[in-house]
C-alpha positions as protocol buffer text, in pm:
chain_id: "A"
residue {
  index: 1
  type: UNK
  ca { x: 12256 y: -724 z: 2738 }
}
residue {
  index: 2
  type: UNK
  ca { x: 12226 y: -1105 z: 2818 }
}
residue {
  index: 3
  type: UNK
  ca { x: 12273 y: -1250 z: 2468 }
}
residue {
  index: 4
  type: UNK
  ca { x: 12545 y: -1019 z: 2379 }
}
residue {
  index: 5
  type: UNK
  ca { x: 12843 y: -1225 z: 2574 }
}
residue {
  index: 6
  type: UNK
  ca { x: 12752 y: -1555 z: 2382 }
}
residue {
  index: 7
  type: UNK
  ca { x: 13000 y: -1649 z: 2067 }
}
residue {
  index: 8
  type: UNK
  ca { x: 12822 y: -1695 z: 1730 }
}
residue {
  index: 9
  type: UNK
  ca { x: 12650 y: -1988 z: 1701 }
}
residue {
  index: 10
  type: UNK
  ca { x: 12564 y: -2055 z: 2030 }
}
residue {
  index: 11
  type: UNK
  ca { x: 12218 y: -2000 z: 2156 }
}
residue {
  index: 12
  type: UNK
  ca { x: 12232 y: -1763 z: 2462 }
}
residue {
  index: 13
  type: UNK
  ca { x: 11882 y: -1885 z: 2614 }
}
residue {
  index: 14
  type: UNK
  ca { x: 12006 y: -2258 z: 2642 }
}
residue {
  index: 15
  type: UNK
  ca { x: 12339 y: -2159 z: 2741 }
}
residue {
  index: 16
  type: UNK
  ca { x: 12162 y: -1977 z: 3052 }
}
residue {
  index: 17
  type: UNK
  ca { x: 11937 y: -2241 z: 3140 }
}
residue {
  index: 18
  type: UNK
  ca { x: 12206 y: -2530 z: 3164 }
}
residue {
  index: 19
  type: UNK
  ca { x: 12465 y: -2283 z: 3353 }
}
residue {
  index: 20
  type: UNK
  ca { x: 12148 y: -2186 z: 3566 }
}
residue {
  index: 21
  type: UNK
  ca { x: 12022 y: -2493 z: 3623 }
}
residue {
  index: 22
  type: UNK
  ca { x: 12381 y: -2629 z: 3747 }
}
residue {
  index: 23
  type: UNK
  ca { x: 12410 y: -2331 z: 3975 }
}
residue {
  index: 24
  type: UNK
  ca { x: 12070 y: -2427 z: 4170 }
}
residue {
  index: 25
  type: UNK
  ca { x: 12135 y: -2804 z: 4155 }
}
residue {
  index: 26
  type: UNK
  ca { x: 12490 y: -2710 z: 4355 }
}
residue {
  index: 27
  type: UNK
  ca { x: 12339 y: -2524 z: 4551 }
}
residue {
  index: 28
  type: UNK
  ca { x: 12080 y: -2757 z: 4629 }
}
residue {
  index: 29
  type: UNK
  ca { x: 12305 y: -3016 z: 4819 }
}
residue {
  index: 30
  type: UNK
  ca { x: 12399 y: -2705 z: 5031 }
}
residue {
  index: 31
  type: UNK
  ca { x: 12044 y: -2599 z: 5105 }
}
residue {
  index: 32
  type: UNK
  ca { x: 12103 y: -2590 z: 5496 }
}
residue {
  index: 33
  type: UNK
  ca { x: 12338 y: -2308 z: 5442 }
}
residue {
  index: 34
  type: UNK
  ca { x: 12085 y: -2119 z: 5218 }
}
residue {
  index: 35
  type: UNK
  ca { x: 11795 y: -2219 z: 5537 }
}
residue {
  index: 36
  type: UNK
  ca { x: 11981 y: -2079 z: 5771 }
}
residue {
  index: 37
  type: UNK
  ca { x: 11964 y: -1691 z: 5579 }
}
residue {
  index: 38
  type: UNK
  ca { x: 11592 y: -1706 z: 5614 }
}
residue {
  index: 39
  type: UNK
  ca { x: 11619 y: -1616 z: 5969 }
}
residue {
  index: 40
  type: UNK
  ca { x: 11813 y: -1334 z: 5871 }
}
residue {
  index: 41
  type: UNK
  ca { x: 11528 y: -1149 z: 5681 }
}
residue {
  index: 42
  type: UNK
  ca { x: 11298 y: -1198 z: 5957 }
}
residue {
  index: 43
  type: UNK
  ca { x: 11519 y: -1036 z: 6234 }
}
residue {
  index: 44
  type: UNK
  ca { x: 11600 y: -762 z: 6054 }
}
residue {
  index: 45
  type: UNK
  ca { x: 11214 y: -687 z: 6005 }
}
residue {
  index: 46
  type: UNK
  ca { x: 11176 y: -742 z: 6376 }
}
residue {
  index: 47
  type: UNK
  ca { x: 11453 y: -505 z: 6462 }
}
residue {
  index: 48
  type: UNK
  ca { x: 11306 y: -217 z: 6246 }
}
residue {
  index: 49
  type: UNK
  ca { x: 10945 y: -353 z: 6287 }
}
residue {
  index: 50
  type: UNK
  ca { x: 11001 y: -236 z: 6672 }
}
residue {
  index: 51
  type: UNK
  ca { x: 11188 y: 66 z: 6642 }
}
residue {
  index: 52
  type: UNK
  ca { x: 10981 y: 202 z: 6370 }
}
residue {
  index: 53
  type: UNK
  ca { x: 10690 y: 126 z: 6599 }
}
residue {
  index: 54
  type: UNK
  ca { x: 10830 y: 317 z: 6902 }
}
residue {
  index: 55
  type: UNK
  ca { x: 10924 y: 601 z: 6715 }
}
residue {
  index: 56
  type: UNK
  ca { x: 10590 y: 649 z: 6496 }
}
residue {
  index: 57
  type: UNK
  ca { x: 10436 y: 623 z: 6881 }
}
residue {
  index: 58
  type: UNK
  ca { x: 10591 y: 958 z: 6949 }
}
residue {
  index: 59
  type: UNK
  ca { x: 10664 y: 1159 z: 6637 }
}
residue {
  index: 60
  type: UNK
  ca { x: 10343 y: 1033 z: 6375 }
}
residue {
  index: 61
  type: UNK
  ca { x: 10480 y: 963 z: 5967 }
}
residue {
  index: 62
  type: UNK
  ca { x: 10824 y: 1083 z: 6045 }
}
residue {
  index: 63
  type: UNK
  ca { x: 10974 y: 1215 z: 5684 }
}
residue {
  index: 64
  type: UNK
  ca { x: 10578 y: 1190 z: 5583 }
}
residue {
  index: 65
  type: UNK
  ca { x: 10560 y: 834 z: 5630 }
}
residue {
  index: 66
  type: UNK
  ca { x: 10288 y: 642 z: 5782 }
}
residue {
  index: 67
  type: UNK
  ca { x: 10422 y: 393 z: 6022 }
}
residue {
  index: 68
  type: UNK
  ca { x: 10222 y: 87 z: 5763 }
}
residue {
  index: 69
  type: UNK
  ca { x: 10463 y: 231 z: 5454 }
}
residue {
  index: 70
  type: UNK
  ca { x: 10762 y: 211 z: 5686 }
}
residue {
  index: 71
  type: UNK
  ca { x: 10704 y: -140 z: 5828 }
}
residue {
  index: 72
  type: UNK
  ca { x: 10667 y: -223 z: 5430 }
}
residue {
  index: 73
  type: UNK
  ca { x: 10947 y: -65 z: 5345 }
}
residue {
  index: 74
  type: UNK
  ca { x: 11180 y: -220 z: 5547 }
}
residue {
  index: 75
  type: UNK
  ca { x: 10944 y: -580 z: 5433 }
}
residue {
  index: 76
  type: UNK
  ca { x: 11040 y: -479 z: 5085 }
}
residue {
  index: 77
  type: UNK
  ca { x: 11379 y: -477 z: 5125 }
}
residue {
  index: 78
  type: UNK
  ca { x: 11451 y: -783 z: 5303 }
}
residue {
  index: 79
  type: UNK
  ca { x: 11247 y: -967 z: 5018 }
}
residue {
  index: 80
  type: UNK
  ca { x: 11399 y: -744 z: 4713 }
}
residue {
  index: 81
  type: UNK
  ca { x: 11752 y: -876 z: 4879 }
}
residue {
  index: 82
  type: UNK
  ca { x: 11680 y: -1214 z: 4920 }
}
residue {
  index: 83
  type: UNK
  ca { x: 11602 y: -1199 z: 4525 }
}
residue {
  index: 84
  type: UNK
  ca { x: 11886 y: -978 z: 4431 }
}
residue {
  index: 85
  type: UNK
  ca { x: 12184 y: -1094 z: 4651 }
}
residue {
  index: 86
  type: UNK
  ca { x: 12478 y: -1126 z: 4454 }
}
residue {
  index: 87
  type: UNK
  ca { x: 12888 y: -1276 z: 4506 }
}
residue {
  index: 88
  type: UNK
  ca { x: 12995 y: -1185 z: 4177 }
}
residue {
  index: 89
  type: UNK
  ca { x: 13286 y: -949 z: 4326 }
}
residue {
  index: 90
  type: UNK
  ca { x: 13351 y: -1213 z: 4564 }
}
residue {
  index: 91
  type: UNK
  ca { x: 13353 y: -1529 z: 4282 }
}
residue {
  index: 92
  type: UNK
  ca { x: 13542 y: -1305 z: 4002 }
}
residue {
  index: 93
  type: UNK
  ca { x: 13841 y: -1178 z: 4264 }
}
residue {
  index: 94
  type: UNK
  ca { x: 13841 y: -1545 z: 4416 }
}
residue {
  index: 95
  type: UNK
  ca { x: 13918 y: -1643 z: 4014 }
}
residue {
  index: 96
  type: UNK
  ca { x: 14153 y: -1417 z: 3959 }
}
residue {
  index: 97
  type: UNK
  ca { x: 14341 y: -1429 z: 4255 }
}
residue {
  index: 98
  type: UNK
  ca { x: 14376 y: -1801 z: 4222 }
}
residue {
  index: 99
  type: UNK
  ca { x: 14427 y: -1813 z: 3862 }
}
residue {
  index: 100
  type: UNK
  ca { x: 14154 y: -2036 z: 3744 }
}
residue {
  index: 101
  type: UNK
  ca { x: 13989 y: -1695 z: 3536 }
}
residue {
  index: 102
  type: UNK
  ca { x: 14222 y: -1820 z: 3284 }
}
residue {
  index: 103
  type: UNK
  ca { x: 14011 y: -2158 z: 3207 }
}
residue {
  index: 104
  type: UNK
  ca { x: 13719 y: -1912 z: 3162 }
}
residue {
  index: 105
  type: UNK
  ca { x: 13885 y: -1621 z: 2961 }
}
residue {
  index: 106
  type: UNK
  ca { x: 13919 y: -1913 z: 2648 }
}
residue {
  index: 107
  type: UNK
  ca { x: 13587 y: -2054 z: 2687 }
}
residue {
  index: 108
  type: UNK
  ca { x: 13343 y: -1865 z: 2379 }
}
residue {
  index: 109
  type: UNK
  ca { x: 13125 y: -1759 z: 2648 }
}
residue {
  index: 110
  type: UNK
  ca { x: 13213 y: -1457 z: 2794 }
}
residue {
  index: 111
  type: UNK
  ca { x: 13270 y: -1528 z: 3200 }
}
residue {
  index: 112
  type: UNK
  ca { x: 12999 y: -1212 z: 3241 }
}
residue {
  index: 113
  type: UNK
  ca { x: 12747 y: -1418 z: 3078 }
}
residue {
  index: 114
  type: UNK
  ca { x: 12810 y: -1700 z: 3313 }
}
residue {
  index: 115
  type: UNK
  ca { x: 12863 y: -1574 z: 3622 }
}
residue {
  index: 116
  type: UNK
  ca { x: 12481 y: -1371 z: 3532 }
}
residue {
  index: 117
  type: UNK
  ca { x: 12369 y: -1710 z: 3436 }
}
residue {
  index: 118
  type: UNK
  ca { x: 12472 y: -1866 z: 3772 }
}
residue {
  index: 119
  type: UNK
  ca { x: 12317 y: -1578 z: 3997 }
}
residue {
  index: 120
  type: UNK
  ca { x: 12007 y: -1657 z: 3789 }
}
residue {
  index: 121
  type: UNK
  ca { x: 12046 y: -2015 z: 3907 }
}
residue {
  index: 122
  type: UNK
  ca { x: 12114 y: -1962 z: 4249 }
}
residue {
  index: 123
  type: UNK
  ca { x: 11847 y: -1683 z: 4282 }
}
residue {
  index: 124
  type: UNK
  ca { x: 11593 y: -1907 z: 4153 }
}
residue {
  index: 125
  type: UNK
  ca { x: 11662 y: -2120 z: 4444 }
}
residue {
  index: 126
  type: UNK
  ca { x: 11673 y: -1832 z: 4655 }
}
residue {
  index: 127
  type: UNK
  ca { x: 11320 y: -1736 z: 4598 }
}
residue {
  index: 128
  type: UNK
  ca { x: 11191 y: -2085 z: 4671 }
}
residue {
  index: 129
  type: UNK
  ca { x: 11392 y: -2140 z: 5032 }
}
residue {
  index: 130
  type: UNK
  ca { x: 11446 y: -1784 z: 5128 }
}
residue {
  index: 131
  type: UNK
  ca { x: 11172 y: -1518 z: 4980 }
}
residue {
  index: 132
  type: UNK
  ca { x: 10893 y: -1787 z: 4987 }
}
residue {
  index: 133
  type: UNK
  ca { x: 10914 y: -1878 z: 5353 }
}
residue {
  index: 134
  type: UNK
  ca { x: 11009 y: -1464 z: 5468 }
}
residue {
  index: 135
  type: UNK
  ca { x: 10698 y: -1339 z: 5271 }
}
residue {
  index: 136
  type: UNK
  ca { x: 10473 y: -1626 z: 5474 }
}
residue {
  index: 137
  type: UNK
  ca { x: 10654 y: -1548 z: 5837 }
}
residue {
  index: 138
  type: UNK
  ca { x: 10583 y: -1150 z: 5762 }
}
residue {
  index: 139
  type: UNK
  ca { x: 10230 y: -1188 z: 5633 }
}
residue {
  index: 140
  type: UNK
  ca { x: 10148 y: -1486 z: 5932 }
}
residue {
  index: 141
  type: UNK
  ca { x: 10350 y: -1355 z: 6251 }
}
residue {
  index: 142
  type: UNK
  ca { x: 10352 y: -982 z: 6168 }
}
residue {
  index: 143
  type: UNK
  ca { x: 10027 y: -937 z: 6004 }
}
residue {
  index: 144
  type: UNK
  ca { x: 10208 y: -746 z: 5774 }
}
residue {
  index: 145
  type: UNK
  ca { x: 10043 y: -732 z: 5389 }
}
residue {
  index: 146
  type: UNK
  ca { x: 10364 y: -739 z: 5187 }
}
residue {
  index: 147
  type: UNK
  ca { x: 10148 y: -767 z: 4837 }
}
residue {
  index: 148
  type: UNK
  ca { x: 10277 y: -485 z: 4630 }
}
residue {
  index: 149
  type: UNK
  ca { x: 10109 y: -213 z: 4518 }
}
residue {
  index: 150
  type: UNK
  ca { x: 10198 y: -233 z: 4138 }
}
residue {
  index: 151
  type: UNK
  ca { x: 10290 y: -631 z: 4047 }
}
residue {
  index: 152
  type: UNK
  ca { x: 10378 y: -525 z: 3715 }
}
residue {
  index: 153
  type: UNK
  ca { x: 10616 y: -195 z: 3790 }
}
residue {
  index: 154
  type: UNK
  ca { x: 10782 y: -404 z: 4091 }
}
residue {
  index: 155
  type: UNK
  ca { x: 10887 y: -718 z: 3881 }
}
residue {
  index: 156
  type: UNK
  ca { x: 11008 y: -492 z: 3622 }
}
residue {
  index: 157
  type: UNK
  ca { x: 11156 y: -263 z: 3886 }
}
residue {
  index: 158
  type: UNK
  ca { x: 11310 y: -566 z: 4126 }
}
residue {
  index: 159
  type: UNK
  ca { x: 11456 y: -699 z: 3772 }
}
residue {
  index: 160
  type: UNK
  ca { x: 11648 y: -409 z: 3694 }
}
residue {
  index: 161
  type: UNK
  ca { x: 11789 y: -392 z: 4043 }
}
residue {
  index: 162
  type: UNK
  ca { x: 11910 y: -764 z: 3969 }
}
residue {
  index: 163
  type: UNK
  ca { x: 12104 y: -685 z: 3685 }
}
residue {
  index: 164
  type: UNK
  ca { x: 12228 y: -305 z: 3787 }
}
residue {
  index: 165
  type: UNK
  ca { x: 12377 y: -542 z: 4147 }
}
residue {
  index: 166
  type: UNK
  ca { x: 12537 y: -791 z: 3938 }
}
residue {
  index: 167
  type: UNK
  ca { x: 12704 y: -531 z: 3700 }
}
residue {
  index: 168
  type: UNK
  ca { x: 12780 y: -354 z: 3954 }
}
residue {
  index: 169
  type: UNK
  ca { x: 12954 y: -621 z: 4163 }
}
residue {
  index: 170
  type: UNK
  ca { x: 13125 y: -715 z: 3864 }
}
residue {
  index: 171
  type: UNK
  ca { x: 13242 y: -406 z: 3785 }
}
residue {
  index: 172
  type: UNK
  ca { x: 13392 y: -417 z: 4193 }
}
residue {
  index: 173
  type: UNK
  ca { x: 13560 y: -752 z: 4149 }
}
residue {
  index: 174
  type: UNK
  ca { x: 13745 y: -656 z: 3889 }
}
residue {
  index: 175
  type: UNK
  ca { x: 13961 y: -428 z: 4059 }
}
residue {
  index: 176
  type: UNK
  ca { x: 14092 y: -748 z: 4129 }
}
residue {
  index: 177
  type: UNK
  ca { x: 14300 y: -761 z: 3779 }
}
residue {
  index: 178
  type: UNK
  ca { x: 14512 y: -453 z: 3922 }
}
residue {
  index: 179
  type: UNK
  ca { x: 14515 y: -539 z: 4306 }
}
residue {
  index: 180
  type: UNK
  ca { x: 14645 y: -810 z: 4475 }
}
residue {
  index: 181
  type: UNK
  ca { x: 14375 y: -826 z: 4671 }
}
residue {
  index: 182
  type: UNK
  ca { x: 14072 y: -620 z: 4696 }
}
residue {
  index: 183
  type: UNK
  ca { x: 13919 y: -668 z: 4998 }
}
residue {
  index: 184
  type: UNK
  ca { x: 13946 y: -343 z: 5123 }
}
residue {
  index: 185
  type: UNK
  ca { x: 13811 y: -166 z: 4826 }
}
residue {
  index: 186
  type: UNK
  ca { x: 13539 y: -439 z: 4841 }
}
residue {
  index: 187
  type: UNK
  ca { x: 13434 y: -365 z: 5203 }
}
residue {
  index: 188
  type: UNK
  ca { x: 13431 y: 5 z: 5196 }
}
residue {
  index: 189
  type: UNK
  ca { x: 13169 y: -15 z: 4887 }
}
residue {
  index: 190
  type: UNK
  ca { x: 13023 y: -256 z: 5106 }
}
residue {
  index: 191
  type: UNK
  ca { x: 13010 y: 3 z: 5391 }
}
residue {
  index: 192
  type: UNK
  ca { x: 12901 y: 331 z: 5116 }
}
residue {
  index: 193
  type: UNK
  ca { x: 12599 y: 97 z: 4992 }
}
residue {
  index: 194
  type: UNK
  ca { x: 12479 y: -3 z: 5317 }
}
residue {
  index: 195
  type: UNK
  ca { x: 12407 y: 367 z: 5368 }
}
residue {
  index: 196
  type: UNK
  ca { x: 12366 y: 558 z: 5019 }
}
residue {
  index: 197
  type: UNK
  ca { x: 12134 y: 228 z: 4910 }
}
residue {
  index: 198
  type: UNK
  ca { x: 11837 y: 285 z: 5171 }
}
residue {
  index: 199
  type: UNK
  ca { x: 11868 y: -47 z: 5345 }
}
residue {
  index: 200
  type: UNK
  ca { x: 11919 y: 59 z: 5684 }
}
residue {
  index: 201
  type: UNK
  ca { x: 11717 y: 410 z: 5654 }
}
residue {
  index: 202
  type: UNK
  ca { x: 11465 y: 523 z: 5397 }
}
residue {
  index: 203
  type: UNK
  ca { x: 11633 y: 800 z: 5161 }
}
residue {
  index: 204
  type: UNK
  ca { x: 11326 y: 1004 z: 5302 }
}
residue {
  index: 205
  type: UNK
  ca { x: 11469 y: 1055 z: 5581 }
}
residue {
  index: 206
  type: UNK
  ca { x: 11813 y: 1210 z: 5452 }
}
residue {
  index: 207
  type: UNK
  ca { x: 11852 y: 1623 z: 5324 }
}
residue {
  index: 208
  type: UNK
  ca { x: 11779 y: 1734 z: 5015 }
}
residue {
  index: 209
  type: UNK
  ca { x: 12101 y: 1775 z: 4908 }
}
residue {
  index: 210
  type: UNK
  ca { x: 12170 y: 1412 z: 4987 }
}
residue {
  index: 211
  type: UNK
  ca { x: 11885 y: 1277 z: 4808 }
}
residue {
  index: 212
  type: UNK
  ca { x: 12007 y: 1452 z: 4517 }
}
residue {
  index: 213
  type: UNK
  ca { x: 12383 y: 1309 z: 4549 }
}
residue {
  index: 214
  type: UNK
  ca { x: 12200 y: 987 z: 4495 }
}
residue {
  index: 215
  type: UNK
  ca { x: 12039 y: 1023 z: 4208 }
}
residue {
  index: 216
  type: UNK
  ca { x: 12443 y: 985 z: 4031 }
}
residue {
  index: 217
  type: UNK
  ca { x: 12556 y: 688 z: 4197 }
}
residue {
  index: 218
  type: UNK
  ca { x: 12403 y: 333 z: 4148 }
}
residue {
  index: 219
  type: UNK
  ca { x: 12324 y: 225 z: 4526 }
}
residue {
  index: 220
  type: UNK
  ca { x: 11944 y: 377 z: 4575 }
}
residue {
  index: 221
  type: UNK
  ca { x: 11880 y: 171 z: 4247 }
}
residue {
  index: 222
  type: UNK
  ca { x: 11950 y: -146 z: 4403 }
}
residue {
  index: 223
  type: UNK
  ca { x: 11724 y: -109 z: 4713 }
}
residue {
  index: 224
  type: UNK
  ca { x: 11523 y: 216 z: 4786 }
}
residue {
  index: 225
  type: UNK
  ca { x: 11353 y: 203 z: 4444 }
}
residue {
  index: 226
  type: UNK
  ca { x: 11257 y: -108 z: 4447 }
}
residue {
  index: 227
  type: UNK
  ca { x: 11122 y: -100 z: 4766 }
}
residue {
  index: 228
  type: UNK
  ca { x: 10967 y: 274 z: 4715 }
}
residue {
  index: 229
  type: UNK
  ca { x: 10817 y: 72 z: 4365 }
}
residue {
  index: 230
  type: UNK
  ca { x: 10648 y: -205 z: 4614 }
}
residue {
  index: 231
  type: UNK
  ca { x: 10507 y: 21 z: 4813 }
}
residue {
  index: 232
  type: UNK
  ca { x: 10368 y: 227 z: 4584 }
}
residue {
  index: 233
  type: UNK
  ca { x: 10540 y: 574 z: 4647 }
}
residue {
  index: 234
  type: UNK
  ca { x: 10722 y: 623 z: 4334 }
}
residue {
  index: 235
  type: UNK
  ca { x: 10662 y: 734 z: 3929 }
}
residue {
  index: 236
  type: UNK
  ca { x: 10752 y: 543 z: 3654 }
}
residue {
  index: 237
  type: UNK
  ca { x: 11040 y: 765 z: 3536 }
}
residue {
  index: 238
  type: UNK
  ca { x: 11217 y: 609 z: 3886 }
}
residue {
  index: 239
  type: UNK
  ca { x: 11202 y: 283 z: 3685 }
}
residue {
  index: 240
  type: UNK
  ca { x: 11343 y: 491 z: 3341 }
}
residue {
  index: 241
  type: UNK
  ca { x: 11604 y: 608 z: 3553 }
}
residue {
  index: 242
  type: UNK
  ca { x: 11678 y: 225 z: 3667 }
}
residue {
  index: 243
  type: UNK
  ca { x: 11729 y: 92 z: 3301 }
}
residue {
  index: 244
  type: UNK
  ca { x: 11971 y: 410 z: 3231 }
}
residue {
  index: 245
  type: UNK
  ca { x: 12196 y: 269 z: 3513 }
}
residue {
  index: 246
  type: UNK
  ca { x: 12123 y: -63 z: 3401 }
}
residue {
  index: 247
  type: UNK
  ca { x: 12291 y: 12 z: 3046 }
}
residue {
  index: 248
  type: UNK
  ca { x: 12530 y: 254 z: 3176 }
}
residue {
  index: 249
  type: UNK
  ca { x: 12699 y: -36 z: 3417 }
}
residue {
  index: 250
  type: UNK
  ca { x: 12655 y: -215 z: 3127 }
}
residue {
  index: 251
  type: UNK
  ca { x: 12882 y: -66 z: 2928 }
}
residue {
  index: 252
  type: UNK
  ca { x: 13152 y: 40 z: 3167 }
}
residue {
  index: 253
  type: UNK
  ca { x: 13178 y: -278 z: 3319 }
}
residue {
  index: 254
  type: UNK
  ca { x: 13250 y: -369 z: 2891 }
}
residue {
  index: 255
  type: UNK
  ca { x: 13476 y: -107 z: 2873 }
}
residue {
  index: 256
  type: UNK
  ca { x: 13711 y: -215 z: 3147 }
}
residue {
  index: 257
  type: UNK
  ca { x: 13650 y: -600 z: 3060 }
}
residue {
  index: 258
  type: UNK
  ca { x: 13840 y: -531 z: 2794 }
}
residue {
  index: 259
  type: UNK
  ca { x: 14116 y: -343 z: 2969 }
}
residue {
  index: 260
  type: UNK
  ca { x: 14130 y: -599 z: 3257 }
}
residue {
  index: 261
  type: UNK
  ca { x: 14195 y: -840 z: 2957 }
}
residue {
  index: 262
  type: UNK
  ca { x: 14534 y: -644 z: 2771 }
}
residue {
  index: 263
  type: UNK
  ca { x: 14627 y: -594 z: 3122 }
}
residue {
  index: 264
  type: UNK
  ca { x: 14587 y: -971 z: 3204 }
}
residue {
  index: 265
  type: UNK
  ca { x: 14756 y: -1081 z: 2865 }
}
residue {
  index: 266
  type: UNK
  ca { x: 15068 y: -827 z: 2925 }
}
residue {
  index: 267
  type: UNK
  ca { x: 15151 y: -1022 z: 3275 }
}
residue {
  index: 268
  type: UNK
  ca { x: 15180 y: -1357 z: 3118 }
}
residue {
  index: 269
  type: UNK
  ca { x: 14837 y: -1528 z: 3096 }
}
């Protein structure tokens, strides 16, 4: 999936690494603005750190969760986000829209591949100024142990979450080839993944039946199961299921890449 945007001859891995390596030394000189997020992670935790607390004082393991898996939960997903964050839908419309996608649609490296290589970049500085300093405020003012259960299964799992976002998000800013603008689209799949992803209530917690919606669309993917992965309540088909969606968004995001192109072409780029 990475190598397969590259034109012959070039050498994906290198291409990646200097398009990644630009991306964090941008960022760098803006590092204040990237600071200032690390306050968001730990306010969050508070937030559900105290209501999770209140409520385990009067109804013990809600859903069949201990109030210690809860408060790591919720740890779990303000790390997993800090190390999956993506703009792609925000960057790709913004290109679009302005008309600059044009310099990139004759480059021989597919703007996919490079807008994957730059959230690598800019996530690699995200885990040194953002998940670094949350993990060492959770485990030092919260006493909280946020050392995962399965190292192995949660890299893997946390991985596949980055790239099923970023397709994903892709996918979303797209829209942006047939819409003028596509904010609105944008901010009600905002709105459907705050919800249907787990990050502002533990799937547990939801019917049966909605559990089971889940299981077709992409959001739990991207937060719940990496999270439930961290934490140790989960089986390794949950991380099967993860590279499915992985491909699958893949693909369609492929598939209408090559659409958004004709239709591009046919309006006069």
């Amino acid at each position: 999936m990475l190598g397969a945007d590259v034109a012959s001859g070039a050498r994906p891995a290198a291409v990646c690494r200097a398009v990644a390596a630009a991306t964090f030394k941008e960022w760098s000189v803006y590092h204040t603005h990237t600071l200032v997020s690390v306050f968001v992670g730990p306010v969050y935790f508070a937030v559900q750190y105290f209501i999770w607390t209140a409520v385990c004082g009067v109804r013990p393991e809600p859903a069949g969760m201990e109030l210690t898996q809860i408060i790591r939960y919720f740890g779990a997903t303000a790390l997993i986000g800090y190390l999956t964050m993506d703009f792609a839908d925000w960057n790709l419309s913004m290109l679009i829209r302005t008309g600059k996608f044009l310099t990139f649609a004759l480059r021989p490296v597919h703007h996919r591949f490079f807008a994957l290589s730059q959230k690598i970049g800019h996530r690699v500085l995200g885990f040194s100024l953002e998940f670094v300093p949350c993990i060492l405020i959770f485990h030092f003012l919260f006493g909280v142990d946020m050392r995962p259960v399965s190292p192995g299964w949660t890299i893997l799992s946390v991985a596949l979450a980055f790239l099923i976002n970023f397709y994903f998000n892709y996918i979303l800013g797209m829209t942006s080839f047939w819409f003028v603008r596509a904010e609105g689209v944008r901010q009600v799949v905002y709105l459907m993944s705050a919800v249907f992803s787990g990050a502002l209530i533990p799937l547990a917690f939801f019917p049966e039946w909605f559990r089971s919606l889940q299981f077709f669309l992409p959001f739990q993917y991207t937060v719940y199961v990496p999270a439930s992965v961290f934490i140790g309540d989960f089986t390794p088909v949950l991380v099967g299921y993860q590279a499915v969606v992985a491909l699958v968004l893949f693909a369609v995001s492929e598939v209408i890449y090559r659409s958004a192109m004709r239709h591009f072409n046919d309006v006069g780029a």
